[in-house]
C-alpha positions in Angstrom: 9.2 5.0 -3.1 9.9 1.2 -2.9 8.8 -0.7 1.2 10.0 -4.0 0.0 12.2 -4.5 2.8 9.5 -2.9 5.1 7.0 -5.0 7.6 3.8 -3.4 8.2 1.1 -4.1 10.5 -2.2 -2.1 9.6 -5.4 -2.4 12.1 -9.2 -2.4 11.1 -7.6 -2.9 7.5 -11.2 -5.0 6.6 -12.5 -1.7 4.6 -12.5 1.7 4.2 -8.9 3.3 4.8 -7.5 0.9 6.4 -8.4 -1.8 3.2 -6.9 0.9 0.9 -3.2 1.5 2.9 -3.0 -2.1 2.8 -3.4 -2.4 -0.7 -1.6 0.5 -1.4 1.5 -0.6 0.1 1.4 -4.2 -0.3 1.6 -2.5 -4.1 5.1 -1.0 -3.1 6.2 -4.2 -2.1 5.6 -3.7 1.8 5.0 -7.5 3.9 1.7 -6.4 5.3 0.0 -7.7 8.3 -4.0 -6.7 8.8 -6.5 -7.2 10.8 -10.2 -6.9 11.1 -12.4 -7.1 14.1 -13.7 -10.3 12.0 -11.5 -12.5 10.5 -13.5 -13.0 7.1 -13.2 -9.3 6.9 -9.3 -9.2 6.6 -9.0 -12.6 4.9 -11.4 -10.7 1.8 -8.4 -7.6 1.7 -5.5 -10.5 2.1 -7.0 -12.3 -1.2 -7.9 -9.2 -3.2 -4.2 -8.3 -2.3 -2.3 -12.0 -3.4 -5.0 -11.9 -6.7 -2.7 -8.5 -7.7 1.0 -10.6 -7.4 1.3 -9.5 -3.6 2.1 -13.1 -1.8 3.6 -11.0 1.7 0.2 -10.3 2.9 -1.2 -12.1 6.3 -4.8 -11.6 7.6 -5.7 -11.4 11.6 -8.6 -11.3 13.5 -8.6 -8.4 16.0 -11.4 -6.3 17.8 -9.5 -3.4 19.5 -11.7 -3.0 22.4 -10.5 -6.5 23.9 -7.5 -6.7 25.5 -7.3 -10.4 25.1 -7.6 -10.0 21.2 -5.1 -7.7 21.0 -2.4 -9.6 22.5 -3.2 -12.5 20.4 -2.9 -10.4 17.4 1.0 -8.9 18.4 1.5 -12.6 19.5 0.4 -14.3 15.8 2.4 -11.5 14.4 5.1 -12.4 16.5 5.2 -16.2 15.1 6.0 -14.7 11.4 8.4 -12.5 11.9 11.0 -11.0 14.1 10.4 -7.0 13.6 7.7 -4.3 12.7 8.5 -1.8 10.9 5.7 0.5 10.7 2.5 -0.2 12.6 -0.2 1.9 11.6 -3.0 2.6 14.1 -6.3 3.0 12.2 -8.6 1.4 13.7 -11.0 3.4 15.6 -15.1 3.2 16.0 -16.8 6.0 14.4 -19.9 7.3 16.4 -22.0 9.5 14.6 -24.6 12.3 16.5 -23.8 15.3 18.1 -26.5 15.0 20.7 -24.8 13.0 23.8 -28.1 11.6 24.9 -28.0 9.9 21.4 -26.1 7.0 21.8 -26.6 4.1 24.5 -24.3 3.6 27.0 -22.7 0.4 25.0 -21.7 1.9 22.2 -20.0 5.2 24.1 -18.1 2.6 25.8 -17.5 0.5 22.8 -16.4 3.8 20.7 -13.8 4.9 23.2 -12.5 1.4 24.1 -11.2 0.9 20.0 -9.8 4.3 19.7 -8.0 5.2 22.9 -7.8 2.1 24.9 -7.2 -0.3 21.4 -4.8 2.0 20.6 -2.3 2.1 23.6 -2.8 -1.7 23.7 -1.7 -2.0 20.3 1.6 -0.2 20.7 2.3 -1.7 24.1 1.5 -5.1 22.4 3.9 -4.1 19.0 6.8 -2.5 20.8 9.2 -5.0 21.1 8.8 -6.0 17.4 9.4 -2.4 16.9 12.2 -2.2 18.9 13.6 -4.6 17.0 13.7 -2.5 13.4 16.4 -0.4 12.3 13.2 2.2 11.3 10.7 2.3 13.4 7.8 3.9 13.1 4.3 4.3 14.2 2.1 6.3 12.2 -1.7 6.9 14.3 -5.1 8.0 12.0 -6.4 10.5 14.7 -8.8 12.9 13.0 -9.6 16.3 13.2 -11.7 15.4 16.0 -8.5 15.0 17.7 -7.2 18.6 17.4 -8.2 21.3 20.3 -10.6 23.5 19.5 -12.4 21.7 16.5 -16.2 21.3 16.3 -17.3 21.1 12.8 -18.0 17.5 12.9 -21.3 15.9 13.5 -19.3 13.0 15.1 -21.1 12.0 18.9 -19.0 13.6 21.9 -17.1 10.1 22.7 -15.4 10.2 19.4 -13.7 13.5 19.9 -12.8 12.0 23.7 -11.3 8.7 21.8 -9.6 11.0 19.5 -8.7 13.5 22.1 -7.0 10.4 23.9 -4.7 9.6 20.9 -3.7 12.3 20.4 -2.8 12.8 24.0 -1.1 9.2 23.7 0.6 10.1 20.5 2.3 13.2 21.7 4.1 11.5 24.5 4.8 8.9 22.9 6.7 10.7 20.3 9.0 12.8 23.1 9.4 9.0 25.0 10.2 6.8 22.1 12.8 9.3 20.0 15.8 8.2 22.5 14.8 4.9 20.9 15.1 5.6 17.4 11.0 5.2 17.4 9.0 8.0 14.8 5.7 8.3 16.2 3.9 10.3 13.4 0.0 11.3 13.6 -2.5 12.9 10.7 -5.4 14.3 11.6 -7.5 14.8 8.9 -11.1 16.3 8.6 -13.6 14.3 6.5 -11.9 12.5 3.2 -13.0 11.0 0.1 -11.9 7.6 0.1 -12.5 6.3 -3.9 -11.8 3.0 -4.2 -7.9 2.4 -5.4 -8.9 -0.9 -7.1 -10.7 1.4 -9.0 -10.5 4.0 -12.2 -11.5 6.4 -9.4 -8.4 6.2 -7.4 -6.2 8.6 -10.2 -9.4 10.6 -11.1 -10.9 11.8 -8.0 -10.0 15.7 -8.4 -7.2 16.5 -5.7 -7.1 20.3 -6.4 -7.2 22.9 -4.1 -11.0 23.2 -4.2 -11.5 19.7 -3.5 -12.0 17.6 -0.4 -9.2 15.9 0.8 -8.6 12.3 -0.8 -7.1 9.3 0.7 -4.6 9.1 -2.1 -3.2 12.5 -1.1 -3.3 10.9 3.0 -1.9 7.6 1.6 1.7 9.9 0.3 1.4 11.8 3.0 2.1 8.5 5.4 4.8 7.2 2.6 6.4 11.2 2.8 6.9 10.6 6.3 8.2 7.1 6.8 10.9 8.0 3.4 12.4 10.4 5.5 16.0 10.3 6.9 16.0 9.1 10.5 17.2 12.4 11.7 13.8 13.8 10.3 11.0 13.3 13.0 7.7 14.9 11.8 5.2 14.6 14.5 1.7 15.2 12.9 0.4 16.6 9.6 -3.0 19.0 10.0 -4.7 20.0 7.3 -7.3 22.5 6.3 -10.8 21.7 6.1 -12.2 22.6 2.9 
């Protein structure tokens, strides 16, 4: 699958998964917009990105749990293009410790703030550039953590309430947007490997049905769903935890 008349915006693309969707489909030929809670941190992906013959690439600064920055992040955007075509949600502050009394009072705050507040902000702040597209969609990284009933992670309690709140947002938003033409999509994934896709490691990380889910296999999942016909609205992909 070619994207090289999509637009995509891709938050907290500075590292991890977010780094490796914005390389990933900057290589199918996808304008990409990212952003990083520091600006150094998305300008590193934007150059590794133009040294591989990409030149559509554009680095933002944006932390997620400030309104404020938010805004000025859909506004920039704004200045360099007229539509979004996909806008992935990824960013999210992981909290690790199962024990509540663990974390201070800050960081609770601070973890629920990027994932559930950021996240609402960001598709208020996209939609008109969405609205805009003829194929929109808006694909959200909620987690496992997200899905009733889980409790196998050691993540602490306010990530499963920031992930609880996504996925809360995402499934209204889905029934809300469709009369729009608007695909809200959501994967909720358990723990993934994530081998670097600059790397050797990217084709040989084992993806068999004894191994832990990969970021390549979560990478053609997103790409599965936005190839779709626009009479084709899949709503969330689950997986089983290995």
């Amino acid at each position: 699958m070619r994207l090289d008349d999509r637009r995509v915006v891709i938050t907290a693309a500075g590292r991890d998964f977010g780094r490796t969707l914005a390389i990933r489909l900057a290589d199918l030929g996808a304008e990409v917009y990212l952003s990083a809670r520091r600006l150094d941190a998305a300008e590193r992906v934007r150059d590794e990105i133009r040294g591989r013959g990409h030149e559509r690439v554009h680095a933002f600064a944006c932390d997620l749990t400030d309104a404020a920055s938010i805004h000025a992040f859909a506004s920039a955007v704004a200045r360099h293009t007229d539509r979004v075509d996909l806008l992935v949600n990824n960013g999210s502050r992981y909290l690790d410790g199962p024990d509540l009394l663990s974390a201070t009072d800050e960081d609770i705050a601070d973890t629920i703030a990027s994932g559930a507040t950021g996240t609402v902000l960001t598709v208020k702040n996209f939609l008109p550039l969405l609205l805009t597209s003829a194929q929109p969609d808006i694909i959200t990284m909620v987690s496992a953590c997200g899905t009733a009933g889980h409790q196998r992670s050691d993540a602490h309690d306010s990530f499963y309430a920031a992930k609880s709140a996504q996925a809360g947002f995402a499934e209204i938003l889905s029934k809300r947007l469709r009369p729009q033409g608007v695909r809200v999509i959501s994967l909720y994934p358990p723990d993934f490997d994530n081998p670097d896709p600059l790397s050797g490691e990217w084709e040989s990380t084992p993806r068999g049905p004894g191994s832990t889910l990969t970021a390549h296999s979560l990478v053609e999942c997103v790409l599965f769903a936005v190839s779709q016909p626009r009479d084709c609205f899949i709503k969330s992909f689950h997986f089983e935890q290995a």
